[in-house]
C-alpha positions in Angstrom: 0.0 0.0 0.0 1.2 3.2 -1.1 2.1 6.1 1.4 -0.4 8.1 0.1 -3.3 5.7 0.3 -1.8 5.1 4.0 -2.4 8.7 4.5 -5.4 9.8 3.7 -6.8 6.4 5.3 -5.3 7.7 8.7 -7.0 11.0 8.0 -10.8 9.4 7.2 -9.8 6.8 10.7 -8.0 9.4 12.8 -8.9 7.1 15.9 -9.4 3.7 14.1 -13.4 4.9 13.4 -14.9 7.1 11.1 -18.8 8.3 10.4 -19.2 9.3 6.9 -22.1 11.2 5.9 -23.5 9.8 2.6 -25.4 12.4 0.0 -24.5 10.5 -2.9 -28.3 9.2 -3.4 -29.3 12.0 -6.0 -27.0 9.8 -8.8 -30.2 7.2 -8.2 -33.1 8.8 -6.5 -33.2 12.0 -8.4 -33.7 15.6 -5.7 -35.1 13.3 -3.0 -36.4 14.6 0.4 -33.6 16.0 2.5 -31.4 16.9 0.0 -33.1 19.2 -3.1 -31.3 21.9 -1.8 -27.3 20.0 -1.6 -25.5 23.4 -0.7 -28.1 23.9 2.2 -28.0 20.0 3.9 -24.1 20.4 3.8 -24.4 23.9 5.6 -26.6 22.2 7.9 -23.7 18.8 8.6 -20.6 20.2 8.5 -21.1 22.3 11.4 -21.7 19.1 13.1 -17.7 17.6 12.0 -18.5 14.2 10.7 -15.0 12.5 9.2 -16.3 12.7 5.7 -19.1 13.1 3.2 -19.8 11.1 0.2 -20.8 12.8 -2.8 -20.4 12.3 -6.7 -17.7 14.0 -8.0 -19.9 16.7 -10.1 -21.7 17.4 -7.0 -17.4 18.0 -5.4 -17.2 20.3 -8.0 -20.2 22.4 -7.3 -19.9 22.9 -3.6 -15.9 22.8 -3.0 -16.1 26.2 -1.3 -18.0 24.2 1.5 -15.7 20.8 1.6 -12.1 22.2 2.6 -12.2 21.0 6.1 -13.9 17.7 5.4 -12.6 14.1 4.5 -14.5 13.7 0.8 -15.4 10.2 -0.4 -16.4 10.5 -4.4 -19.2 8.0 -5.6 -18.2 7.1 -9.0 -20.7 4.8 -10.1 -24.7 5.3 -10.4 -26.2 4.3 -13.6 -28.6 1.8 -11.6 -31.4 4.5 -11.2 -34.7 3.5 -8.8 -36.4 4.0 -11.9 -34.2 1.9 -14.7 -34.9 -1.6 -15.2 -32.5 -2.6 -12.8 -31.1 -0.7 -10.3 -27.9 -3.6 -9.6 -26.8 -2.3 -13.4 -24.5 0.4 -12.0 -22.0 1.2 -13.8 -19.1 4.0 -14.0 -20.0 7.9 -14.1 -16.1 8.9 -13.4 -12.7 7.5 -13.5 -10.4 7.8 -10.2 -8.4 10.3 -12.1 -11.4 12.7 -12.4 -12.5 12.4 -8.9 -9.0 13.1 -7.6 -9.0 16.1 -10.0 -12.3 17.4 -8.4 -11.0 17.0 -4.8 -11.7 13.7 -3.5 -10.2 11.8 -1.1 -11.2 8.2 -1.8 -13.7 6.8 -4.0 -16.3 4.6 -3.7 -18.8 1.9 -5.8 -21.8 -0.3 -5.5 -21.3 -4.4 -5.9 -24.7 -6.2 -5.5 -23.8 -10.3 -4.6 -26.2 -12.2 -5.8 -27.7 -10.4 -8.6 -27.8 -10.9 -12.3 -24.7 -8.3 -12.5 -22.8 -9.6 -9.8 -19.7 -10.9 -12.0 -19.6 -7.2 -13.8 -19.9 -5.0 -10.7 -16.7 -7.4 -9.1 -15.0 -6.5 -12.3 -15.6 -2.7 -12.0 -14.9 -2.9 -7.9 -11.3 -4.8 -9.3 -10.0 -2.0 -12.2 -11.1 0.7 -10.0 -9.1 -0.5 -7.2 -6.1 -0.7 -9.8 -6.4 2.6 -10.8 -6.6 3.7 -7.8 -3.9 2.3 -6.1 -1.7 3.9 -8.9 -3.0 7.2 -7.5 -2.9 6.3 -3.9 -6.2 6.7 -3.0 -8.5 4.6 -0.9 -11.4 2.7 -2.3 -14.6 2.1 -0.6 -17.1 -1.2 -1.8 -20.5 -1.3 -1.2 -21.4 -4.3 -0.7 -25.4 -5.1 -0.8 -26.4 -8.7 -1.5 -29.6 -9.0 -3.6 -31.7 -11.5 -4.9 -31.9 -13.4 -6.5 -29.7 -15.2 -4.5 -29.7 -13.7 -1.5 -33.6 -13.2 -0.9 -32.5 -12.3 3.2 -29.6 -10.3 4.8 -27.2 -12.8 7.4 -24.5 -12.3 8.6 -23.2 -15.4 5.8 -24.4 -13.3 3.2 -22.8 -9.9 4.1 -19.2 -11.7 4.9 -19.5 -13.5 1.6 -19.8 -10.2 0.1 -17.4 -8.3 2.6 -14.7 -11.0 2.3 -14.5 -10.7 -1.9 -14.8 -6.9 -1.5 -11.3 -7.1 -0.3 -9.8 -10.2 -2.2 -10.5 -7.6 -5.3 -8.4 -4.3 -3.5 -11.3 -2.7 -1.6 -9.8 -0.6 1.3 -13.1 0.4 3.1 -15.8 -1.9 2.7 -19.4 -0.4 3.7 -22.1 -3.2 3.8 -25.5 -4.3 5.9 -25.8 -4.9 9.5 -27.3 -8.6 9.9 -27.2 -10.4 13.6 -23.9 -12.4 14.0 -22.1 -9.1 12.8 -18.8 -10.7 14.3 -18.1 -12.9 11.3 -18.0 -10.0 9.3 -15.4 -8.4 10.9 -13.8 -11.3 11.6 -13.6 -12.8 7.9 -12.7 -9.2 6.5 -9.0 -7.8 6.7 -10.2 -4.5 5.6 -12.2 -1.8 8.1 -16.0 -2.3 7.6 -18.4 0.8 8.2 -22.1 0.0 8.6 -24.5 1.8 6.4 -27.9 3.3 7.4 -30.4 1.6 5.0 -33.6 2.6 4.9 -35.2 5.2 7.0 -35.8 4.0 10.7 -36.5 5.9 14.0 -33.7 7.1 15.1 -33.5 5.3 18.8 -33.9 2.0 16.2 -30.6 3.9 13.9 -28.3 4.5 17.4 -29.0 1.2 18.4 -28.2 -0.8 15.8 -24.5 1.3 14.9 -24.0 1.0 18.9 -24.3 -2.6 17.8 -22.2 -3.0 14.9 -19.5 -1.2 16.6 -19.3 -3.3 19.7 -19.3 -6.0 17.1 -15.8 -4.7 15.9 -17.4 -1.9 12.6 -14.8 0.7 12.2 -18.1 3.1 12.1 -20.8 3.6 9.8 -21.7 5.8 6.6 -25.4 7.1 7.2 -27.4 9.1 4.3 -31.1 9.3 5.2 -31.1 9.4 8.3 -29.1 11.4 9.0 -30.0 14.0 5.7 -34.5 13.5 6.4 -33.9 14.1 10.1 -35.2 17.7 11.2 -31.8 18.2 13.1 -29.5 16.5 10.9 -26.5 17.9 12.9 -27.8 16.5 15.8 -28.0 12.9 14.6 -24.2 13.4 13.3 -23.4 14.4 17.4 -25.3 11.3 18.1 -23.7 9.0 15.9 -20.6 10.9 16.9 -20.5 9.7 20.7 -20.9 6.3 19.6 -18.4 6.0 17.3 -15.6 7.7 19.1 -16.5 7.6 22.5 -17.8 4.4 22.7 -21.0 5.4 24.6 -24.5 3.3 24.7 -27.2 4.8 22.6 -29.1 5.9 25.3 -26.3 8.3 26.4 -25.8 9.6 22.9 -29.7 9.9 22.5 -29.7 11.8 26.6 -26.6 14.4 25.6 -28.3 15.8 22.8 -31.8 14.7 22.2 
């Protein structure tokens, strides 16, 4: 691993954790809730520090003024819309190159185990992290396994996922919490960040990253919840506490709630 990729990894994991702060979901969802207005939801975060924000690298380009304190994760892939045929088709929208020309730090893409694209989208995760690594910059995997193989989330599933994710150069994988979280992390050389999912109650959110990190996740990377929460900077404090400071939900949830 280059000393550059070494870097900016310890930058994004400054104590071994990290919350990243996902607003990426306009490549497939289009101006949903929470973040029409981009520049606004990132004058509303940042205040709040998280370690990073993950954003395509046009959207970089657009609001730099605001990222110059921030780790910034580029999503480089999206062509699997919620409105396409298939959403698990999601292929390239940047190089690595052009990300690192608009300011990112890392980069990150979608692989869907267990769908009809699975062998493609382990292909893409591969050349991207060989590009990258010429470039020393970190790559994140997302790693969501689909039917119609994998018609439930377990903790098999995810480390199945997980485990290739870094046999093909992912540094960072980001994947599903499932019950038995401890073989993930176990079974995956690389630090794994939960994400959020769908949107939940935010007791229910707290909870289950308070889990995932007792179960040895090197933090999580939260969109929605965080984004369609009234007090979105509040949620990052939250998330904050139990990521770094290793507190319960309940005391995150009591300092600022």
């Amino acid at each position: 691993m280059s000393s550059g990729k070494r870097l900016r990894l310890k930058r994004l994991f400054r104590d071994g954790r990290a919350l990243i702060v996902a607003l990426d979901h306009g490549r497939r969802h289009g101006p949903l809730p929470g973040i029409e207005d981009l520049g606004s939801t990132l004058r509303a975060i940042l205040p709040a520090r998280p370690d990073a924000v993950m954003l395509t690298p046009s959207m970089v380009e657009r609001y730099w003024e605001l990222l110059s304190d921030v780790f910034v994760v580029a999503r480089i892939d999206g062509t699997g819309t919620v409105r396409s045929t298939d959403e698990t088709d999601d292929r390239l929208i940047s190089t690595v190159e052009r990300a690192v020309r608009a300011g990112a730090d890392a980069v990150s893409v979608m692989v869907y185990p267990g769908s009809a694209h699975e062998q493609a989208l382990w292909e893409k995760l591969a050349r991207v992290a060989e590009e990258a690594e010429l470039l020393g910059v970190p790559v994140m995997a997302e790693v969501v396994p689909k039917p119609p193989v994998f018609r439930t989330i377990t903790s098999d599933a995810v480390a199945y996922g997980a485990r290739i994710a870094a046999e093909l150069g992912a540094d960072i994988v980001k994947t599903v919490y499932a019950e038995g979280f401890e073989e993930v992390i176990r079974s995956t050389p690389v630090p794994v960040v939960v994400l959020g999912g769908v949107k939940q109650q935010l007791k229910e959110l707290l909870a289950m990253v308070e889990r995932a990190v007792r179960a040895g996740a090197a933090g999580a990377a939260i969109g929605r919840n965080i984004f369609q929460h009234e007090k979105p900077a509040l949620v990052v404090k939250m998330l904050q506490v139990i990521i770094h400071e290793g507190e319960s939900a309940e005391v995150a949830y009591a300092k600022y709630s």
